[in-house]
C-alpha positions as CSV (number, residue, x, y, z in Angstrom):
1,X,-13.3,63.7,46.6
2,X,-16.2,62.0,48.4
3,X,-18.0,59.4,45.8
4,X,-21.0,60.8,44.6
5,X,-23.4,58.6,45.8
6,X,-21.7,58.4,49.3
7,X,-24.3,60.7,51.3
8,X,-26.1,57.7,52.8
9,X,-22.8,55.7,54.2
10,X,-20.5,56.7,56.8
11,X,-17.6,54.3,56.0
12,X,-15.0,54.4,53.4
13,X,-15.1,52.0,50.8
14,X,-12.3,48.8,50.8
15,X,-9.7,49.0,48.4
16,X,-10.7,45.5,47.4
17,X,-14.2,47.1,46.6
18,X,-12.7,49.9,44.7
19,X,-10.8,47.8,42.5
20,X,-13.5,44.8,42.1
21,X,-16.6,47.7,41.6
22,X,-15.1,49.8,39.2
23,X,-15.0,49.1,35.5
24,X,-13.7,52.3,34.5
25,X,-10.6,51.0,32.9
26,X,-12.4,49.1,30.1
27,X,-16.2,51.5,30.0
28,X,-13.9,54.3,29.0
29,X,-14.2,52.9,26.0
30,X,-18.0,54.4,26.1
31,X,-16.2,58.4,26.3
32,X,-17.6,59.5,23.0
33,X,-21.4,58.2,23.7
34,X,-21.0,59.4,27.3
35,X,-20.6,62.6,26.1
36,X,-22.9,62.8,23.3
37,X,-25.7,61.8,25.6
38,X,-25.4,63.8,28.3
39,X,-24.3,67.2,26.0
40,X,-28.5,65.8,23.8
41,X,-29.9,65.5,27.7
42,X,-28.0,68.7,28.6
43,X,-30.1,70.6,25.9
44,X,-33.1,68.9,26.4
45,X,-33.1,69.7,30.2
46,X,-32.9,73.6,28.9
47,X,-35.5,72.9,26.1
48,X,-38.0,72.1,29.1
49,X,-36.9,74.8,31.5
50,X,-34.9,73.0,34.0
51,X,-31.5,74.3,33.0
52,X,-31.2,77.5,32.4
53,X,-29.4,78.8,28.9
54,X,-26.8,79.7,30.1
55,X,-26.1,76.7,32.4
56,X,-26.7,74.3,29.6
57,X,-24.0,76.4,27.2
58,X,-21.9,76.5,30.8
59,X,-22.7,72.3,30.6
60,X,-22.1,71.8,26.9
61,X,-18.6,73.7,26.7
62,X,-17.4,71.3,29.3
63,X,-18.5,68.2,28.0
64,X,-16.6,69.2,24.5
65,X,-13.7,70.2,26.4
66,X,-13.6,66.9,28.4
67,X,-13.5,65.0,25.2
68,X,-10.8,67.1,23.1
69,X,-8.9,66.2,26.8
70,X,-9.5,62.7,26.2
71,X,-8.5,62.7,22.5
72,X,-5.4,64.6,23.1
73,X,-4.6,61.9,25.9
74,X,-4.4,64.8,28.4
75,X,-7.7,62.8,30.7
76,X,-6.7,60.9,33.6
77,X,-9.1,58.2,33.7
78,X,-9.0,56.9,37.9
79,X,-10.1,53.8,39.1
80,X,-11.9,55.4,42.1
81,X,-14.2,57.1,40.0
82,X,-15.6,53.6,39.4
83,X,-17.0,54.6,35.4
84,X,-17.0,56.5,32.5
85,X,-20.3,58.6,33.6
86,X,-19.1,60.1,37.2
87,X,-15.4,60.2,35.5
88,X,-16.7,62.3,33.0
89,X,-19.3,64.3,35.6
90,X,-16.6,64.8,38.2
91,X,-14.3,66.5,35.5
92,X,-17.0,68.6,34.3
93,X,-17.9,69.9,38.0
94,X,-14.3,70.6,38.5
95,X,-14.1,72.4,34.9
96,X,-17.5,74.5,35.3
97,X,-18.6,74.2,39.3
98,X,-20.5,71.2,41.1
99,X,-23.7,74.0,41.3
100,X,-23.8,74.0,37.8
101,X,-21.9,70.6,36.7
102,X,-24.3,68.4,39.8
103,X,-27.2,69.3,37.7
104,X,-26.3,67.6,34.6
105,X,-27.9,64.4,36.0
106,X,-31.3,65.8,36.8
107,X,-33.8,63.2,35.3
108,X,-31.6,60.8,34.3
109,X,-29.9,57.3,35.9
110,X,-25.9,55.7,35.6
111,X,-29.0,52.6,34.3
112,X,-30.3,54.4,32.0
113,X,-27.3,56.2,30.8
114,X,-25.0,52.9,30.5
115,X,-27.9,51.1,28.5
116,X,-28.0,54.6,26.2
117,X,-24.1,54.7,26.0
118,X,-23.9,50.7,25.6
119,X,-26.7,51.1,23.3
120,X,-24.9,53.7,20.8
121,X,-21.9,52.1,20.6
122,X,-23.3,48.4,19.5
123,X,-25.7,50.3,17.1
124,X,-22.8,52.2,15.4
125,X,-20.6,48.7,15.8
126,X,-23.8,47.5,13.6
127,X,-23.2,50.1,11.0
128,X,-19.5,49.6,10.9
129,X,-19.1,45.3,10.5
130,X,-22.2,46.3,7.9
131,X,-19.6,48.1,6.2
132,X,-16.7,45.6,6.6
133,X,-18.9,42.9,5.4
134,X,-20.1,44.9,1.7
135,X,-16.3,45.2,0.8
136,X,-15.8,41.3,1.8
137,X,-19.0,40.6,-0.5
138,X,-17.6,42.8,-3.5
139,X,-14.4,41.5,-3.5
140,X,-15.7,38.1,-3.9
141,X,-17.7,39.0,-6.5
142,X,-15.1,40.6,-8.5
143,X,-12.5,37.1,-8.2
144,X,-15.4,35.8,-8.9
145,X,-15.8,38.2,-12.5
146,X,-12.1,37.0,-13.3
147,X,-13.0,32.8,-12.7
148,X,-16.7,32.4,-14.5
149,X,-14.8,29.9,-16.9
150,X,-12.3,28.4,-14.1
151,X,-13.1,24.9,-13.4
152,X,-13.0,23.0,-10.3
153,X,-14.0,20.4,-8.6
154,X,-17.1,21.0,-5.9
155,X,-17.6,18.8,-3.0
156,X,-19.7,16.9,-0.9
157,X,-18.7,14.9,2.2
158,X,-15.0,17.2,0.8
159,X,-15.2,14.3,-2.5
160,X,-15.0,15.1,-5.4
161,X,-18.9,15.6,-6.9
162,X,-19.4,18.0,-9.8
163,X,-17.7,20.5,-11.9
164,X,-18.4,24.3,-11.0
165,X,-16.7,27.1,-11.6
166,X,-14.2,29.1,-9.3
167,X,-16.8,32.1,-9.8
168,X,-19.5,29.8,-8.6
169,X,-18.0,28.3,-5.6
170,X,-16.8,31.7,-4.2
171,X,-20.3,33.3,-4.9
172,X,-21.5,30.7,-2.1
173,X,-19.7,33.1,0.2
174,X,-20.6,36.5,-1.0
175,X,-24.2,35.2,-0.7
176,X,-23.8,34.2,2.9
177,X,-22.5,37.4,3.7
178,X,-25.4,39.1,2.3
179,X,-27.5,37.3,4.5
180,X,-24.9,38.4,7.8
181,X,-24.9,42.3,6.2
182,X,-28.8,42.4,5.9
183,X,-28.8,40.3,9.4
184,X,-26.8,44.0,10.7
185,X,-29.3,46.2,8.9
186,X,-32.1,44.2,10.6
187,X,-30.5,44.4,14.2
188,X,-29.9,48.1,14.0
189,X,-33.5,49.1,13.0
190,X,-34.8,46.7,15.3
191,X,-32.7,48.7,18.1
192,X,-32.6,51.8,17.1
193,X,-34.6,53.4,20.2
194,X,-33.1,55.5,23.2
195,X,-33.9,54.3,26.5
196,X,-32.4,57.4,28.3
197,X,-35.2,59.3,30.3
198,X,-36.0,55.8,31.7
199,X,-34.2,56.8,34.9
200,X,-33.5,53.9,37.2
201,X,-36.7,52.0,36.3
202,X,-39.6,53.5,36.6
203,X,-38.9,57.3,34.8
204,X,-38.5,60.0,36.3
205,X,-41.3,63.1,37.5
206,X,-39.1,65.6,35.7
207,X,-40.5,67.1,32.6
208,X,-38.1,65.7,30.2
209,X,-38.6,65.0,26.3
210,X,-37.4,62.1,25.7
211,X,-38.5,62.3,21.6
212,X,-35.5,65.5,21.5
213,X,-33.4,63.3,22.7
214,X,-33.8,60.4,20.8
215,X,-33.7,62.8,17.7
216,X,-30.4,64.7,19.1
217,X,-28.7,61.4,19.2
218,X,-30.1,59.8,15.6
219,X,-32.5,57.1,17.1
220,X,-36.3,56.6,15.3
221,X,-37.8,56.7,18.2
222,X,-37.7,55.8,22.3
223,X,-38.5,52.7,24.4
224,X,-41.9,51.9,25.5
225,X,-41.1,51.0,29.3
226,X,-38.0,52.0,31.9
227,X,-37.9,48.7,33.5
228,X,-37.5,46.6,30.3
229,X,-35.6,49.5,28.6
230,X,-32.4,49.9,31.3
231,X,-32.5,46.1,31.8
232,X,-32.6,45.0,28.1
233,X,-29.5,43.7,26.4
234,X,-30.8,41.9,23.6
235,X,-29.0,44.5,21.3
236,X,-25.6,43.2,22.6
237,X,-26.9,39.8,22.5
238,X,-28.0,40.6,18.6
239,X,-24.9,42.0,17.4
240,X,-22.8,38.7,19.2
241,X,-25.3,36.5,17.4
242,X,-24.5,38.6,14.4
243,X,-21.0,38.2,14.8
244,X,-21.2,34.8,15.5
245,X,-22.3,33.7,12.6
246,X,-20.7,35.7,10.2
247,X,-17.5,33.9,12.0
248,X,-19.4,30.7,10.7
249,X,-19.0,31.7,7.5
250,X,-15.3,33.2,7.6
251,X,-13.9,30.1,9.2
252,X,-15.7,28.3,6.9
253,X,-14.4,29.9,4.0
254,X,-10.7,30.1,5.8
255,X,-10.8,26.5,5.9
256,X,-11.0,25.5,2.4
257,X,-8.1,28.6,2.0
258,X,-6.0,26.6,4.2
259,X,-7.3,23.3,2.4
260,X,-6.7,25.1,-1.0
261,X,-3.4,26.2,-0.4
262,X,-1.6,23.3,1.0
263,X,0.0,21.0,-1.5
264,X,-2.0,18.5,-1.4
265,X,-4.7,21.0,-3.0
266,X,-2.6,24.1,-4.5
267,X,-5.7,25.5,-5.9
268,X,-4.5,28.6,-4.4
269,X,-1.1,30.6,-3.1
270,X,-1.7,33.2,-0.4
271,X,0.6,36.3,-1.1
272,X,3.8,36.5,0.9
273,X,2.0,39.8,2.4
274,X,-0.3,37.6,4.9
275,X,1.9,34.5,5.5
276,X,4.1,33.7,7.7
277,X,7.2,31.3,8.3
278,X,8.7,28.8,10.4
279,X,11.4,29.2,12.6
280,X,12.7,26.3,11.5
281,X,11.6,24.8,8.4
282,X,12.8,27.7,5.5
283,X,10.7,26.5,3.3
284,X,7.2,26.6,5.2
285,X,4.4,29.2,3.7
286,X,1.7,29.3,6.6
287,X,-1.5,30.4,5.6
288,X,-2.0,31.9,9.5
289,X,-3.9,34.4,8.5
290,X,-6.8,32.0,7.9
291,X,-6.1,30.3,11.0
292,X,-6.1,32.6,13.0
293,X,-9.4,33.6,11.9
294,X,-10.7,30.2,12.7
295,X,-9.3,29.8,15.4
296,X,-11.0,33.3,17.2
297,X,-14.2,32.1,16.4
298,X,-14.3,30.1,19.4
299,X,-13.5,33.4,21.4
300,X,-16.6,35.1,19.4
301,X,-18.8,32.2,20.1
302,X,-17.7,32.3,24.1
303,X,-18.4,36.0,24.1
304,X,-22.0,35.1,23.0
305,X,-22.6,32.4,25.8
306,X,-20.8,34.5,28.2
307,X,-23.5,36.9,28.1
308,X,-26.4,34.8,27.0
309,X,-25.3,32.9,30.7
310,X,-24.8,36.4,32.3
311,X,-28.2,37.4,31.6
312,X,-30.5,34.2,31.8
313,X,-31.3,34.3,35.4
314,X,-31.5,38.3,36.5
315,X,-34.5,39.9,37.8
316,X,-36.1,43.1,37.0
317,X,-34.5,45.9,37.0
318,X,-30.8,46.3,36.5
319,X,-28.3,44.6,38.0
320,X,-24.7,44.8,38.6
321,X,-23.7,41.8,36.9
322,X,-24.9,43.8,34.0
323,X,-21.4,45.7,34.0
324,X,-19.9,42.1,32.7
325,X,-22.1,42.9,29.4
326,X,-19.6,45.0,27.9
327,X,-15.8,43.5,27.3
328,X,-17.3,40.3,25.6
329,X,-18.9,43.1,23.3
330,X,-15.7,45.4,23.1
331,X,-13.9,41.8,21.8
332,X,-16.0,40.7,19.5
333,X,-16.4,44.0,17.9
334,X,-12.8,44.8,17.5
335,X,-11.9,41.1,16.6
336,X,-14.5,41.1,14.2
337,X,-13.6,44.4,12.2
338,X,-9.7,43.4,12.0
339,X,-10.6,40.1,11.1
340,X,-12.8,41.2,7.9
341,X,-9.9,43.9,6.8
342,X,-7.1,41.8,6.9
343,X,-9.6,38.8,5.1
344,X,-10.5,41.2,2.5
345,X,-7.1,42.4,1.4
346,X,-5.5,39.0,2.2
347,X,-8.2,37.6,-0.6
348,X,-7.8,40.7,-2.7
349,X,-3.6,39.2,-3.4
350,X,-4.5,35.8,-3.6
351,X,-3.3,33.8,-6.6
352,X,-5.4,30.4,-7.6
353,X,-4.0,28.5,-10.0
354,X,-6.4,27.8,-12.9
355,X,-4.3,24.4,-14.1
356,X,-4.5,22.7,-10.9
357,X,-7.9,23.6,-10.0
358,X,-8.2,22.2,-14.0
359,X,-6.4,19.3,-13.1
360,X,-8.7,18.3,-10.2
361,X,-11.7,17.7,-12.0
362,X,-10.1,15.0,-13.8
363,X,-10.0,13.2,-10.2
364,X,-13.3,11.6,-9.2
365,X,-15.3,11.1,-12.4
366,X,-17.3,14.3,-12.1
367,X,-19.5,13.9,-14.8
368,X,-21.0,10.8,-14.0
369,X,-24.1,12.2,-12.9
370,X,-24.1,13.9,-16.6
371,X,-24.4,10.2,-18.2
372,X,-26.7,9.4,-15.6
373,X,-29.2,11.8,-16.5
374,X,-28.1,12.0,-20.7
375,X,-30.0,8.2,-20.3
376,X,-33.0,9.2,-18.4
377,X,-33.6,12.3,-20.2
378,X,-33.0,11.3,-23.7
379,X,-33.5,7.1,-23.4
380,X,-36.0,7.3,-21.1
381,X,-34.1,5.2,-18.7
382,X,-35.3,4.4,-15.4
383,X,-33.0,6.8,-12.7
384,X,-32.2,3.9,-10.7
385,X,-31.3,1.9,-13.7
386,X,-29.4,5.1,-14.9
387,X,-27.2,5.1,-11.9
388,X,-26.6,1.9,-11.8
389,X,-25.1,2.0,-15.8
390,X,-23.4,4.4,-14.6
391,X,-21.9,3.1,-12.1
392,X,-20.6,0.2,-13.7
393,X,-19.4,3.1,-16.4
394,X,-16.9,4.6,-13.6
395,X,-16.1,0.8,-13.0
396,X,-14.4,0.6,-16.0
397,X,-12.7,3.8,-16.1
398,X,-11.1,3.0,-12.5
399,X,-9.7,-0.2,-14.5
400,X,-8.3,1.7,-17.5
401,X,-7.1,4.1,-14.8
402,X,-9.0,7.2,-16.4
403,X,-11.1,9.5,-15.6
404,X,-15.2,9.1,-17.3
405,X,-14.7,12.2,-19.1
406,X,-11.6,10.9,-20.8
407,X,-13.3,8.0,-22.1
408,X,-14.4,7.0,-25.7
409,X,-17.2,5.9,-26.8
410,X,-15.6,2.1,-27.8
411,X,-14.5,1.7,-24.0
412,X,-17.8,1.6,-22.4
413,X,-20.5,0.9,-25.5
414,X,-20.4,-2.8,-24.3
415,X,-22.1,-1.9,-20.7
416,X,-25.4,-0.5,-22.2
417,X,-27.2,-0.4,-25.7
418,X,-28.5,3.2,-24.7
419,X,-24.6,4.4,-24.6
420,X,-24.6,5.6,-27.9
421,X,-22.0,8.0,-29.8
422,X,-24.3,11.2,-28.5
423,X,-23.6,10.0,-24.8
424,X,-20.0,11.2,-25.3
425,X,-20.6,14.9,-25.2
426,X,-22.3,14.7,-21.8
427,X,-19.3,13.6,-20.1
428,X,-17.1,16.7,-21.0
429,X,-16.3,18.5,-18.1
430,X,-17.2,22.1,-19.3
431,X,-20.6,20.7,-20.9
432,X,-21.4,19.4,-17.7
433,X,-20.5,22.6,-15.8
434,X,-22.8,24.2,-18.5
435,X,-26.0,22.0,-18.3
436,X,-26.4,23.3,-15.2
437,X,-28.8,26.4,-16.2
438,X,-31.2,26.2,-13.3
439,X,-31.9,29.7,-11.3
440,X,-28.8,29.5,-9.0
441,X,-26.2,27.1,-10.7
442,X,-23.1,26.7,-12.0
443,X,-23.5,27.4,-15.6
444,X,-22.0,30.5,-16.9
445,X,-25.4,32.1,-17.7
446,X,-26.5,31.6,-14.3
447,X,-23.2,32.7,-12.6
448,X,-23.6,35.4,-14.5
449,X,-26.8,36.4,-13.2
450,X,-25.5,36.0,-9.5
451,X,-22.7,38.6,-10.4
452,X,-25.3,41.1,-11.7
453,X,-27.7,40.5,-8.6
454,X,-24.7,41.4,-6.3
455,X,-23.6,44.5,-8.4
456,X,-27.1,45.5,-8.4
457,X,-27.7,44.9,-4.3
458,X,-24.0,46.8,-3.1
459,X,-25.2,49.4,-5.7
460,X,-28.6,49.6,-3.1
461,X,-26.8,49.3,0.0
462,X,-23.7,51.1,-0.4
């Protein structure tokens, strides 16, 4: 069968062309939105009077029983057919008739049907990581329900600065996410417009309603011009930014799971269900879930600057080096969605160890900035004098080998007239953790009020 854009030429393509032009074998992936827009433009076509009823019913059956073929695995997708849209037409015309099947494409472009299929699928991959990402976020809050009174050390510069809770620290990361699930939400109602009816790129003379379509299909609305709308991309570009950075935040929180869980740290043991061995140390736990996590970042950031440097130089209209647009977006969409499953459940059989975490904020002197203050606020020290008695404070517990919270009051009343007896309280770990009542800290009362602001926002946006 002769290609179907083949009236103009009167030479066979090369077999080099064939195989380097076509990009069937990874736009099949496109079958279900193929088929969903051209059965909405099928009806529409009848709805204005250019099919007839009975051709659109003819059109309609054929493109339902093309994809029951494809789901039973009974399509043969071939290379020659170069995509997903003349694969799909070219079984159609041999199912109900080229008369009838040919007219499917009245009105319509492959440019404006790839940027509607292309289009569909990245909205519904918006609506799907959105999903993936609330289950990540209410897992964390519910570890997060069992360790409001688990203390830890938190870090700067990975030291040892404050005392938090376990409940705290984790609700760092369900608060990221929130910002990556209401990034998705923003993305898809930002793109949810169909730019089929924009033809190749200037419309089409046809009197098409491109509204019925965009209805048929679950878009709010259409795009405003056919050039900009079948050479836009900035919806695949949005949900690879999106991704990207919710893999900033997963390989951030996969490194301190790898930190955690070594022994060095053993704040935390990763359940035998998501680690793996060695094939040569028997003793070796490896946390690879979490590193392989990390480590595809760098593929989900590649993806983004792939097409970001695919697109940065093309003019208007569309362009074939638009067909490169779409396995960066294939990757990063699958990659993401097994990555936040596995996460999820791996986090969901995690075990941290309350002692050691316990443990740790007895390394570093964590409540030195709780003296520090106790003499400004209530001796109306100078700060910089504060720190500096304080200072000397943590001097003195390095050369009793203690930590400042272990101290008594006779070890350190020679440094300062203003350490009196009521100094002492401040330098208990849990009081410190406590102190901190501000609108977004550590104390219980405020972690508390985190938990119930995410309960109440996944109630809104399940």
């Amino acid at each position: 069968m002769k290609k179907m854009w083949s009236g103009r030429f009167s030479g066979e393509s090369s077999e080099l062309l064939e195989a380097f032009n076509a990009s069937i074998m990874f736009d099949k992936n496109l079958y279900k939105q193929d088929i969903a827009g051209s059965t909405a433009h099928a009806k529409m076509l009848a709805k204005q009077g250019i099919l007839t009823q009975d051709e659109c019913e003819k059109i309609v059956g054929g493109l339902a029983e093309i994809l029951a073929q494809i789901e039973r695995g009974e399509f043969e997708f071939r290379l020659e057919d170069e995509d997903i849209h003349m694969s799909v037409e070219k079984r159609l015309s041999q199912l109900i008739g080229k008369e009838i099947g040919g007219k499917l494409h009245t009105a319509r472009s492959r440019n404006d049907q790839v940027a509607l299929d292309f289009r569909l699928f990245c909205q519904e991959a918006f609506l799907q990581i959105r999903g993936e990402i609330l289950n990540l976020i209410a897992t964390l809050n519910e570890i997060a329900k069992a360790h409001k009174n688990t203390l830890m050390p938190g870090f700067t510069h990975l030291q040892h600065a404050q005392p938090v809770s376990l409940a705290f620290h984790l609700l760092a990361y369900a608060f990221m996410f929130v910002r990556d699930a209401k990034r998705l939400k923003s993305s898809y109602e930002r793109n949810n417009l169909s730019p089929l009816g924009s033809a190749a790129l200037a419309g089409t003379p046809h009197n098409i309603d491109r509204e019925f379509v965009a209805r048929e299909l679950g878009f709010g609305g259409v795009t405003q011009n056919a050039m900009d709308s079948v050479s836009d991309r900035d919806f695949a570009l949005e949900l690879l930014f999106d991704i990207s950075v919710i893999f900033t935040h997963t390989s951030r929180l996969c490194e301190e799971l790898i930190l955690w869980s070594s022994q060095e740290f053993g704040f935390v043991s990763i359940s035998d269900s998501f680690s793996t061995g060695s094939s040569i140390m028997p003793q070796k736990k490896n946390p690879d879930v979490c590193e392989l996590i990390r480590g595809k970042t760098g593929r989900i950031y590649g993806n983004l600057i792939a097409l970001l440097t695919t697109l940065k130089a093309l003019p208007l209209a569309y362009n074939k080096d638009m067909q490169e647009d779409k396995e960066s977006v294939f990757d990063s969409v699958s990659t993401a969605l097994n990555s936040l499953i596995i996460l999820n459940q791996m986090l969901k059989e995690a075990k941290f160890n309350e002692q050691n975490l316990a443990n740790a904020c007895k390394k570093g002197h964590l409540s030195a900035t709780d003296l520090a203050d106790f003499l400004v606020r209530e001796k109306g020290v100078a700060f910089r004098t504060a720190h500096f008695i304080t200072g000397k404070c943590v001097a003195r517990a390095e050369e009793l080998g203690k930590d400042l919270s272990d101290l008594s009051h006779d070890e350190i009343s020679d440094i300062d007239e203003n350490i009196t007896p009521e100094a002492m309280k401040f330098l208990s770990l849990e009081a410190s953790r406590e102190a901190r009542k501000s609108q977004g800290g550590t104390s219980t009362q405020s972690v508390n009020e985190q938990i119930r602001l995410l309960d109440e926002w996944l109630g809104r946006n399940a």
